[in-house]
C-alpha positions in Angstrom: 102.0 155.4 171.0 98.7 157.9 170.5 99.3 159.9 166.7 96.7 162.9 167.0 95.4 164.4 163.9 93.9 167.6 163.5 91.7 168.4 160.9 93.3 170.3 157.3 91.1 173.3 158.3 93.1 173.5 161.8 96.3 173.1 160.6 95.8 176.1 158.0 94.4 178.5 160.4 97.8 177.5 162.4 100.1 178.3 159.2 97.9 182.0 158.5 98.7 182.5 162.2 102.3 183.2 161.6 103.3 185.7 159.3 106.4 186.5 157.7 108.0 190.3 157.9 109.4 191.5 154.3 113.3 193.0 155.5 113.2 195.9 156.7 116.1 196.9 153.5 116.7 195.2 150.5 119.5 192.9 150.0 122.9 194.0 150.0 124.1 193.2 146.1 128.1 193.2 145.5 129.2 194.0 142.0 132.4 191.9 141.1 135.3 193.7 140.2 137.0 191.4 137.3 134.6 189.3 135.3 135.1 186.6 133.6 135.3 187.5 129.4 132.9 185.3 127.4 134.8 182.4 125.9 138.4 183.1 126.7 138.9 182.3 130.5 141.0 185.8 131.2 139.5 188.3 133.1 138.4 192.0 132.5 137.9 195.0 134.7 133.9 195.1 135.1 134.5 199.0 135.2 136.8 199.7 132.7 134.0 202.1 130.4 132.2 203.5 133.4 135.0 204.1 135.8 138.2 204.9 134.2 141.0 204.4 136.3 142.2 208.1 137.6 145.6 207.2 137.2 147.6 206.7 134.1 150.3 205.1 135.7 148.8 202.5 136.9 146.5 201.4 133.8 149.4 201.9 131.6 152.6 200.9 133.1 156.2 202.0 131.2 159.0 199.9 131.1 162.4 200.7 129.3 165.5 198.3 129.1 169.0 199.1 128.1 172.1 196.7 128.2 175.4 199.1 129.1 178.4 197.7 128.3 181.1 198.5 131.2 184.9 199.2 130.3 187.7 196.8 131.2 188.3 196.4 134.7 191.3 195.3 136.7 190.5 193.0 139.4 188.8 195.3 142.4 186.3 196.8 143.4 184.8 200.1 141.1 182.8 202.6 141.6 180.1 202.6 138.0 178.1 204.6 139.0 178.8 207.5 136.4 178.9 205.2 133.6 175.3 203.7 134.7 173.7 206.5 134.8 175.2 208.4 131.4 173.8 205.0 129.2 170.0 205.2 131.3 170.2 209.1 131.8 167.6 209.6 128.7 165.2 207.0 129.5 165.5 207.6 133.2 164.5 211.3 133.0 161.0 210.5 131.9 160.4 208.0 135.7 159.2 210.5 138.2 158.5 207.3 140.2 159.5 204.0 140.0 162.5 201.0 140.1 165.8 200.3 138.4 166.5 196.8 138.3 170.4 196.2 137.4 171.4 192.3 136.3 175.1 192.2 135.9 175.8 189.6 132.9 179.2 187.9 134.4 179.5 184.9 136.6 183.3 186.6 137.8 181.9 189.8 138.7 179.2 191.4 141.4 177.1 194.7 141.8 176.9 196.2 145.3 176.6 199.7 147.4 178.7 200.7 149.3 180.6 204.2 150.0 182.0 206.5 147.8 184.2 209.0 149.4 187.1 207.0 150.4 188.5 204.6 148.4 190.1 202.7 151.2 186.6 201.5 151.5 186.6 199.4 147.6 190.6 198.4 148.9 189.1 197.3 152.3 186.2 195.6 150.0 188.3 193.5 148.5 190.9 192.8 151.0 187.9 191.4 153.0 187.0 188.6 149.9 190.8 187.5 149.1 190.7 186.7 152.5 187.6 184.9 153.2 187.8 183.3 150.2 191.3 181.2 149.3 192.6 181.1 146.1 196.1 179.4 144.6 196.4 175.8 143.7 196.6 175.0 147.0 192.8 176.2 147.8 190.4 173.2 148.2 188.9 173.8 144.5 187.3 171.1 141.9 186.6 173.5 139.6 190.1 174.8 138.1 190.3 174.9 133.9 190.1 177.6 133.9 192.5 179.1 135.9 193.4 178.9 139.8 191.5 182.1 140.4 188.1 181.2 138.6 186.4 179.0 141.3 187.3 181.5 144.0 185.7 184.7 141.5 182.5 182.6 141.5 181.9 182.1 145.1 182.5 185.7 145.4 180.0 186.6 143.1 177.0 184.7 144.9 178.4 186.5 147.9 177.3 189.7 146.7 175.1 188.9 143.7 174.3 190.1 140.3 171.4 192.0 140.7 170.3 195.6 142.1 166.9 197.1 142.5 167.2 201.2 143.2 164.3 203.4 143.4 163.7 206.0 140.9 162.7 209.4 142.4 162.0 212.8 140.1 164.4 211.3 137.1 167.4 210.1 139.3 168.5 207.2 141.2 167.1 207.8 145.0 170.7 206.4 146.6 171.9 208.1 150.1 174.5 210.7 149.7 177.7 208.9 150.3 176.1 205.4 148.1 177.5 204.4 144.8 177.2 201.5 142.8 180.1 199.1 142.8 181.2 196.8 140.5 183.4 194.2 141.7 185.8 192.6 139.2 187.0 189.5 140.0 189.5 188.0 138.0 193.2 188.6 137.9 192.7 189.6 134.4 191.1 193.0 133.3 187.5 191.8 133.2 184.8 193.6 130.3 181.2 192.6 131.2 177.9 194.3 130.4 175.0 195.4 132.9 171.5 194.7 131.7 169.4 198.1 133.3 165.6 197.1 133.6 163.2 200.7 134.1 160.0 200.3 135.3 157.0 202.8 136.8 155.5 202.5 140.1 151.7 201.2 140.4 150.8 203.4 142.7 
C-alpha cells in the first residue's frame, strides 16, 4: 500500500476552498415556561411579573367545604336535594363556574341521581336492591354483629357509592330537570348520617 502526501501548503489552500455559509436566520431560542427556583427544587412560573395570568380564576383557585348533617332517615331511598342545597346555598352563590364534590360519611348509606317526579321511581329503587341483594339469617353473610341487615347495607353502598361530583353553573347545581340527588338509607333502623360538600372553581 502507496500513502501520498501533499505538502501543508496544498492541504490549506484545499481547507480555504470550502467555505462555510452563516444561517440564513438566527437560531430559534425557546424560553422555558417553569424554572427551577434557586435552592429549593419547586418550580416557578418564568412569567409570573411580565405576564400576569389574564385570568383570576385560574391563578387563584377558590375552594369552600361544608359538612351537612342529614335528618334521620327510614330505610329507602330520599330525595336531599333541598336540604343540600339550603346548607351550601351561601357559599355556592359566589361559583359562576365550577364542581361540587359530595362524600357521604356512612358505610350503610349511598348518594345517587335519579328522578324526582314520581316516587314510584325511589320505591322501584329500592325494591330493585332488596332483591339483588339477600338479606335474613339465611343470606350467605360472615359479617353479622351487627345485625342480619348490616352486611347486605354495605354491599349496597359500594353498589352505588359515596361520592358525587355535579357541576356548578351561575350559582346552582347544573342537574337535568327531572334529576335530584338521592340518599339511600339502608338500614332497617332510621339512619342519621352527614354529607361532607367539597366547592371548588373551574381552571379554565
Amino acid at each position: 500500500m502507496q500513502l501520498q502526501l501533499r505538502s501543508s501548503s496544498s492541504a490549506s489552500a484545499l481547507f480555504s476552498a470550502v467555505q462555510v455559509k452563516p444561517p440564513s436566520s438566527p437560531p430559534v431560542r425557546v424560553k422555558a415556561l417553569f424554572t427551577k427556583n434557586p435552592g429549593s427544587g419547586t418550580l416557578k412560573n418564568s412569567n409570573s411579573n411580565t405576564n400576569p395570568n389574564p385570568n383570576p380564576m385560574a391563578s387563584n383557585p377558590r375552594w369552600a367545604q361544608k359538612t351537612v348533617t342529614l335528618p334521620p332517615l327510614r330505610r329507602g331511598c330520599h330525595l336531599i336535594t333541598p336540604k343540600i342545597v339550603k346548607e351550601i346555598a351561601q357559599d355556592l352563590s359566589e361559583f359562576k363556574c365550577g364542581l361540587a364534590h359530595l362524600f357521604l360519611l356512612h358505610t350503610s348509606a349511598s348518594l345517587t341521581i335519579n328522578e324526582n317526579y314520581d316516587s314510584d321511581v325511589r320505591d322501584d329503587t329500592e325494591t330493585f336492591l332488596n332483591k339483588i341483594v339477600p338479606e335474613g339469617r339465611s343470606a350467605p353473610w360472615k359479617h353479622t354483629l351487627e345485625g342480619p341487615d348490616d352486611m347486605p347495607a354495605h354491599i349496597k353502598s359500594s353498589m352505588f357509592g359515596c361520592t358525587l361530583t355535579i357541576p356548578i353553573t351561575d350559582g346552582q347545581l347544573n342537574m337535568g330537570t327531572w334529576q335530584e340527588l338521592h340518599g339511600c338509607m339502608l338500614l332497617l333502623t332510621s339512619l342519621l348520617t352527614s354529607a361532607d360538600c367539597v366547592l371548588h372553581n373551574c381552571l379554565i
